[in-house]
N, C-alpha and C positions, 0 to 999 in steps of 0.2 A: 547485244541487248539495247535495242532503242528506247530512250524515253523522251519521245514527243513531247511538247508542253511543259519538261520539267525546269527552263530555268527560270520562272518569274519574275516579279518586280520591273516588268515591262522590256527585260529582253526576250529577244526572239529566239536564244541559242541557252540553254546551261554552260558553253566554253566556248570562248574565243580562244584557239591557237594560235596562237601569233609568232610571226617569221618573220627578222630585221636580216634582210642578204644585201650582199655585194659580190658580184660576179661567182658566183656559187653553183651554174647550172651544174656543174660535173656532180655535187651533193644533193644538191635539194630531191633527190626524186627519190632519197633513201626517207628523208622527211616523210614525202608521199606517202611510200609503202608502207609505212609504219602506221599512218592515219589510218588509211584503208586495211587494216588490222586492226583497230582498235573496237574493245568488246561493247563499249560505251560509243552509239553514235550521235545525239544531242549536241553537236558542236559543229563551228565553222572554221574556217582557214583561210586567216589572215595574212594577206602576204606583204609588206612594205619594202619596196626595193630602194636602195639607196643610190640608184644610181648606176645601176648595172651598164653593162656594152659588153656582153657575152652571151646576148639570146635568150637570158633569163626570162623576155615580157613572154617571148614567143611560146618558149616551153610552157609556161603556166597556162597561155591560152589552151594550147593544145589538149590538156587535161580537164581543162575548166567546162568542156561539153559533154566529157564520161566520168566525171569521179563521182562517188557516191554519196558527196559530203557536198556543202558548200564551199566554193573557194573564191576568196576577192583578193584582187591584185590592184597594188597603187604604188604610184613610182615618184619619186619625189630626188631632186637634185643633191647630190655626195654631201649632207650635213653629219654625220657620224651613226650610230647607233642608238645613241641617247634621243634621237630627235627623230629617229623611225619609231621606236617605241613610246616615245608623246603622241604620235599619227596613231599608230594603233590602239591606243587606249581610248582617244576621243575615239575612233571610227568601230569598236568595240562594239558587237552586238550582244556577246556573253557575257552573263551571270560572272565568270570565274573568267579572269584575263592569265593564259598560261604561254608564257613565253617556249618556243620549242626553236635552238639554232640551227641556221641553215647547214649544219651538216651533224647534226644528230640525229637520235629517234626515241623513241620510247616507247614501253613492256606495249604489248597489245593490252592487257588490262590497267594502263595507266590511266586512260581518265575516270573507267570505274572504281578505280580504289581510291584515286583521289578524291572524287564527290562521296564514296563509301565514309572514308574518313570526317568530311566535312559535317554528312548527315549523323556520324557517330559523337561530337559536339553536344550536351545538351542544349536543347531550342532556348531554356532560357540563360542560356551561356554564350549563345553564339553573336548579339552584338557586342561583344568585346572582342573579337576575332576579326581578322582579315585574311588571312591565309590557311592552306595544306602546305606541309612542304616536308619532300622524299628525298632519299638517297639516290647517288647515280652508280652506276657500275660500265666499267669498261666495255669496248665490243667484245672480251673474249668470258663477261658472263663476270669480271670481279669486281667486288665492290671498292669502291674510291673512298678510303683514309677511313677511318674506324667507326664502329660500331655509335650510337646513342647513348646517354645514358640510362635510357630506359627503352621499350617498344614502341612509348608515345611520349610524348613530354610535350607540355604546354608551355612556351618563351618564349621568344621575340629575336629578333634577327642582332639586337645589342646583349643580352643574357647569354644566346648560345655562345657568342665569341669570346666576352669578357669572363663569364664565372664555367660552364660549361668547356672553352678551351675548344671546341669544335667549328676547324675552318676549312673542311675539307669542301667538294662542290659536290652540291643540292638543288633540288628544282621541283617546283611547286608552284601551284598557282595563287592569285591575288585576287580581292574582289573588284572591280574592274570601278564600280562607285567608288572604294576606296583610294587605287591610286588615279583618279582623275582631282580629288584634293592635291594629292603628292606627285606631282610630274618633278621630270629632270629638269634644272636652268638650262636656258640656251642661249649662250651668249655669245656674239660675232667672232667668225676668226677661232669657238674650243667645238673641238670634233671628238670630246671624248668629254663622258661624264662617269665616276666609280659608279658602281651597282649601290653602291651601301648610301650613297647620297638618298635613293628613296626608300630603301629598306630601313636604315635608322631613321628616318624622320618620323617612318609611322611609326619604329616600335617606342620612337621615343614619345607619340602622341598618344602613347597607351594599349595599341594593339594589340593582341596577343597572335600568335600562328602555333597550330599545330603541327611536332615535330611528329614524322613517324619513319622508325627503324624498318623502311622497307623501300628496297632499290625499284624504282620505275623510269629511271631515263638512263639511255647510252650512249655517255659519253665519247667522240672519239677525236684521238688524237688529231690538232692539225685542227681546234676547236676553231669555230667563225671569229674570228676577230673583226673586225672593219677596220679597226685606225692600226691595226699593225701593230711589229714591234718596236724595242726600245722608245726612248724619251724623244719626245715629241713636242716640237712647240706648241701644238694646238691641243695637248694634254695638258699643258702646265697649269690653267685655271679651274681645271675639273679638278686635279690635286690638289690644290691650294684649299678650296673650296671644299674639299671632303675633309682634310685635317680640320679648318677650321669646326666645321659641322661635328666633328666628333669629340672636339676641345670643348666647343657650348652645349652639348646632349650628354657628353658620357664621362662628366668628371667625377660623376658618384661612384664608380667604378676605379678610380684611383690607388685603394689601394688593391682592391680585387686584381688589378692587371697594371702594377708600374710601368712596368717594358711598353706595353702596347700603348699607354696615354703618353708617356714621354717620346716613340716614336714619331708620333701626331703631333708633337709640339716639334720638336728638331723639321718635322716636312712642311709642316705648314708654315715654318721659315723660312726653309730651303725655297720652298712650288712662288711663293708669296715675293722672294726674294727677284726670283727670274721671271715673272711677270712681272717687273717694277714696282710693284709696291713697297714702299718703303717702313720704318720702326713705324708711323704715325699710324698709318692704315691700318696694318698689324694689328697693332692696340687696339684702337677703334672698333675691329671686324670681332673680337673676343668680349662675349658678353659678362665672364666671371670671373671673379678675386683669383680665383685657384687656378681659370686655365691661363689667365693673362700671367701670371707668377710662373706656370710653369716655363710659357713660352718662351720668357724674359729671362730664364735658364737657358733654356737649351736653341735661343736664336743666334747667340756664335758658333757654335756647333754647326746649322742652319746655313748661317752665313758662308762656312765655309766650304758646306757640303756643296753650294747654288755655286759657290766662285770654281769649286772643281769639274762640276757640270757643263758650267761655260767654258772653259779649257778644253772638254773633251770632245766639245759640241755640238749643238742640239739639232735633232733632224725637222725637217719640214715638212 
């Protein structure tokens, strides 16, 4: 189902797909196939390579003269994931900015039900929105961690986790105007930023996203990482920096979720602690009576989590 012309407000595209890879040629062409199934063509395919040295530019050229969609490819030197996905947002021609990882895919009818969803919105409802967002299911067809509380539900990326209790993985797209307000930090030296640094900032700036109880992406194991596993030096100020972020946006929620706000406090000592910053910073970086108090709990706790960290040794 084509629709020309439908994403407005001066994009060229109703969706940017957007792809953050590193060395991923062996996956990416499952991506492909899946695009070139989809019921909804209205969209382009953004490809931001991080860096690759496995033939990824070559492969994309080679499709880039038969596929039946647009496809743009841009290569930018191994800065993480966080900072492919600031490049795609600016270079973003789509209406709807929808991240798709280099070794996923999703339903043929994923970007039709998602803009289905988004037109299903009342018109005078929908500046208070910024997103759709769907469930994933495995490659053998099951869905990943339970159900909604309803078929749709209206909340925010802070609501679903703190009173809702739902932190299973989801995928949906953004309005592409919206996170160019809210991009990732990027700071020298962190090759890793949490997802929730920009998802809570907008819901904290009022957004609201539509949830809906219906699997459209497939997940598969052996999911794209870029920065790898375990603890990482070039992680430690992305962490530091999301606890703080969730200590100053989500202390209304305190008593809604104790465990998960005093988490945030014990890590954002811990992350804070192993970047060198010190009690003073700490303090400083906390904007409120209640998250500075909690911290000032649970920064021994912190302390010693960071001193056990460095014992065990941090990777580079």
């Amino acid at each position: 189902m084509a629709m020309a012309g439908s994403a407005g407000n001066g994009f060229a595209h109703a969706f940017t797909v957007f792809t953050a890879t590193f060395n991923r040629a062996y996956s990416l062409p499952r991506v492909r196939e899946s695009l070139a199934a989809q019921t909804f063509t209205d969209f382009e395919w953004l490809i931001v390579d991080d860096g690759s040295t496995d033939g990824t530019a070559e492969l994309v050229e080679g499709w880039r003269a038969s596929a039946p969609f647009p496809i743009r490819y841009e290569r930018q030197t191994n800065q993480g994931k966080h900072a492919a996905f600031n490049r795609g947002v600016a270079l973003a021609r789509g209406r709807f900015f929808l991240p798709l990882d280099s070794d996923d895919a999703c339903l043929p009818q994923a970007l039709e039900r998602l803009r289905h969803h988004w037109l299903g919105i009342p018109e005078g409802q929908r500046a208070r929105f910024a997103a759709v967002t769907a469930l994933c299911q495995d490659g053998r067809g099951h869905r990943l961690g339970p159900p909604l509380p309803a078929p749709v539900l209206d909340s925010d990326a802070i609501e679903i986790k703190r009173r809702y209790k739902h932190v299973s993985e989801k995928w949906g797209f953004t309005l592409t105007e919206v996170l160019r307000r809210f991009p990732y930090p990027e700071i020298h030296g962190a090759n890793f930023m949490p997802e929730d640094l920009v998802w809570g900032a907008i819901a904290a700036a009022g957004y609201r996203t539509r949830f809906v109880d219906e699997c459209l992406r497939i997940y598969h194991q052996g999911h794209d990482q870029l920065t790898g596993g375990g603890l990482k030096r070039g992680q430690l100020a992305g962490l530091a920096l999301w606890h703080r972020q969730t200590l100053n946006q989500e202390m209304d929620w305190l008593l809604t979720d104790p465990l998960g706000l005093l988490r945030s406090a014990v890590n954002f000592a811990r992350f804070s602690f192993l970047t060198g910053a010190g009690l003073g910073e700490q303090w400083r970086g906390l904007a409120d009576w209640r998250s500075r108090a909690l911290w000032l709990a649970m920064a021994p706790a912190g302390a010693l989590l960071a001193a056990r960290d460095r014992q065990q040794g941090l990777k580079n």
